[in-house]
C-alpha positions, 0 to 999 in steps of 0.5 A, a space after each residue: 817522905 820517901 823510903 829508901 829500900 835495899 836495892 837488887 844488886 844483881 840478879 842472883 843476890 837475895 839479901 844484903 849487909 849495911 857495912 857503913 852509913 856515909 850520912 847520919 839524921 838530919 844531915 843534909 843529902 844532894 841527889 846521888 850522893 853516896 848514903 850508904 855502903 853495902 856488902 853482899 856475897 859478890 860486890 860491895 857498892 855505895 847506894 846514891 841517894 835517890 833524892 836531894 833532901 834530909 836523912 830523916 831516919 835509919 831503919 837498919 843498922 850497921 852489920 845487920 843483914 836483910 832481904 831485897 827490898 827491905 827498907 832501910 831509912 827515909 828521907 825528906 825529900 826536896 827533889 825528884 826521884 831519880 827515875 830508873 827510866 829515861 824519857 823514850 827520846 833520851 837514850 843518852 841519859 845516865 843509866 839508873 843510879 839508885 834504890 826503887 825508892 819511888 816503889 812501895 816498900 816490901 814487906 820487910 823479912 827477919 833479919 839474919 842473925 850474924 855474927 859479931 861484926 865488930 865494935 860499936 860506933 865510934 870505935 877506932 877499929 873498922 866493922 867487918 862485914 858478916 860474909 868477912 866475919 863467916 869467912 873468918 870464923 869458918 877459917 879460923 883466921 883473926 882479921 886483926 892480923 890482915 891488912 884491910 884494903 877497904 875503907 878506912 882498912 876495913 879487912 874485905 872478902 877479898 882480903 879474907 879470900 886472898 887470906 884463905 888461899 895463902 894459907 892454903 898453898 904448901 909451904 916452901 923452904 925458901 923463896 922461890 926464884 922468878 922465872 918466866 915459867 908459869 905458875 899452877 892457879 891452884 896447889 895440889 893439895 899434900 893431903 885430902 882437905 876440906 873445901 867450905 862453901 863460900 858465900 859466892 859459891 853459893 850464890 852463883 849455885 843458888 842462881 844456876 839452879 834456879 835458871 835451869 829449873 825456869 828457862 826452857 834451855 836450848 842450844 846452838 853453836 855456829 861457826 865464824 870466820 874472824 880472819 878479816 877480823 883478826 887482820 884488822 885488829 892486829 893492824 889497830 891494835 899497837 896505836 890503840 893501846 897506846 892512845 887508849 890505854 887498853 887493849 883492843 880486844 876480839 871481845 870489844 868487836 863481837 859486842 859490837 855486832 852483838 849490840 847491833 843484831 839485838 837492834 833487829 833482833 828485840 825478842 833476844 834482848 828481853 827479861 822475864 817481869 812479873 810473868 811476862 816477857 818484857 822486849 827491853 828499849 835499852 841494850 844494856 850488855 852484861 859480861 861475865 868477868 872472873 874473880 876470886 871464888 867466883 864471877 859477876 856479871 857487870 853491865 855496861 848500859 846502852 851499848 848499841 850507842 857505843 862505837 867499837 872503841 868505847 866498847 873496849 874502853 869499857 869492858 876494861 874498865 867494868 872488867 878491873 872495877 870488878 876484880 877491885 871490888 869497886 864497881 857502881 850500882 848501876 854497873 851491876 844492874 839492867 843487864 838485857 842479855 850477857 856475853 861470855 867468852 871463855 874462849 879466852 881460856 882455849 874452849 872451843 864449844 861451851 852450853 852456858 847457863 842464862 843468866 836470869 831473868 835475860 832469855 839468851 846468853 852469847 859464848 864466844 869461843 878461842 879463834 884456831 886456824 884451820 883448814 876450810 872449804 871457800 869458793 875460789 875466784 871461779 867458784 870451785 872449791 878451794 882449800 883455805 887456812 882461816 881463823 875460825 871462831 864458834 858462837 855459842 847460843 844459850 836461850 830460853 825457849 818459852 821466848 823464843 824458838 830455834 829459827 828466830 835464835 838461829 837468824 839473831 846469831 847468823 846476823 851476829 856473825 854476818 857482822 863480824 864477818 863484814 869487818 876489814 881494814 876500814 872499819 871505823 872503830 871510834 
């Protein structure tokens, strides 16, 4: 017999909300299949069964909330446990799929109380989940009147979300013609008004504090010439969207370089465990993607094996899966260090925030042409025109010092530096 807890979905997520049970007792479950829905303050995902065998009980019930670790059924198993480490030979496996179902389960917490969620079993009309149901209360809006998105036309937070900003936005005379001018991401309020505390605001607060009150922040920015880069992107980029289906993104590079210099560099690519630093075998690269209210942070698993296109293929996929609302368990799961790249949005120097329990987080910046000083073919100086890029370095100084983060990103750079026309990026 083996139980089933609630999962870690995602570092700074405390607790979560059983939306949907896809099996019921005594039906009969294969290794990875979808058991059950869960909803927390940042993603709704389906938990895959981590062994082939029986359900034999449900320890919670639809819409009730509960702390990580809380177990939440049992199953008879038949199979084996799906390990959430791979034989150290076999970098190559699918990354962790599943619950600690082998752990010892926690001691499970009181439950949330919460509000009504909905009809009971059976019924025609789908549950809403606590954080939509709070949503709703806090905004005064019937869900009835909303077309749910979710399964079976379960009303989301991100239709809740969608709900409130509508609302928000002044209303208009008539409607107005399309033009190519573009639009404010935010109305200018007529009056003062009140804006509540959503669950996500909360949970990313809750996270940034507890970082800054337990890593040892410290700081470095250096510069990058991407001009070579820059060429050789531009000269890709036009057959790769067309092969590919996606863009051949800056980002997709400086993952890249980023994948190979934590090869050399295991001390940056590490997490605190139990009081101890633990230099982690896989590279598992999180980027911090926006969404509605908020951001999460998506993980694509072992992205040193990756070549430059799979990267881009990759981002863009975690990238759109988290704006739907449809990412996978283990894409919220196992980050080793995280990217961000503001840079997208015109920032030029930014300190970001580490995302615990990694010791260091990489922020690129907007790429400007400007003016430097290089070496001319004789050695003198010469004045050029070349697209420049700042790196930036949050990490966390009880695991490492300046020097050695200094050395991680001056070889970050050296790689970026080193692209031309014929880099291989597949």
């Amino acid at each position: 017999m083996a139980t089933l807890t609630m999962p870690q979905l995602g570092e700074s997520v405390t607790e979560g909300t059983v939306i949907r049970w896809l099996k019921q007792p005594n039906d009969q479950v294969a290794l990875d299949d979808p058991l059950v829905e869960i909803d927390t303050e940042k993603v709704n995902v389906e938990i895959p069964s981590p062994f082939a065998g029986t359900l034999s009980r449900i320890m919670v019930e639809e819409g009730q909330t509960v702390p990580i670790g809380t177990p939440l059924a049992e199953i008879q198993g038949t199979g084996e446990p799906a390990s959430a480490e791979q034989p150290s030979g076999d970098r190559a496996a699918r990354p962790p799929t599943a619950a600690a179902a082998s752990a010892p389960p926690q001691e499970p917490m009181p439950q949330t109380a919460q509000p009504s969620t909905g009809s009971g079993r059976g019924s025609d009309t789908p549950k809403l989940s606590p954080v939509v149901a709070r949503l709703a209360a806090q905004h005064n809006i019937d869900p009835a009147t909303l077309r749910g998105t979710g399964a079976g036309g379960r009303v989301t937070k991100k239709d809740m979300l969608a709900a409130i900003e509508a609302r928000s936005a002044p209303p208009s005379e008539a409607s107005p013609a399309v033009t190519d001018a573009p639009r404010p991401l935010m109305e200018r309020p007529s009056e003062d008004r009140a804006v509540p505390e959503t669950p996500m605001r909360r949970a990313i607060a809750d996270h940034m504090i507890r970082s800054r009150r337990t890593a040892a922040h410290a700081w470095l920015v250096m510069e990058t010439d991407v001009t070579a880069l820059a060429a050789a992107r531009s000269a890709r980029k036009d057959e790769f969207r067309q092969r590919e289906g996606v863009t051949l993104t800056y980002l997709a590079f400086i993952a890249h370089a980023a994948a190979r210099a934590l090869q050399e560099f295991p001390r940056l690519n590490a997490t605190w465990q139990d009081g101890q630093l633990v230099e982690r075998r896989d590279i598992n690269l999180g980027f911090a993607v926006d969404v509605p209210d908020g951001l999460v942070v998506p993980v694509v698993h072992q992205a040193d094996r990756m070549s430059i296109a799979a990267l881009a293929r990759a981002i863009a996929g975690i990238a759109a899966r988290a704006r739907d609302g449809g990412l996978k368990l283990h894409e919220i799961q196992g980050g080793t260090f995280t990217i961000d790249n503001t840079g997208a949005f015109g920032t030029t120097m930014s300190a970001p925030i580490i995302h615990q329990p990694q010791v260091a987080i990489l922020t690129t910046e907007a790429i400007s042409k400007r003016p430097v000083v290089i070496p001319d073919r004789d050695g003198a100086d010469a004045l050029a025109i070349r697209a420049m890029m700042n790196l930036c370095l949050s990490f966390d100084h009880r695991a490492l010092d300046g020097a050695l983060a200094a050395r991680f990103t001056a070889r970050v750079k050296e790689i970026i530096e080193a692209v031309d026309p014929d880099t291989p990026i597949h």
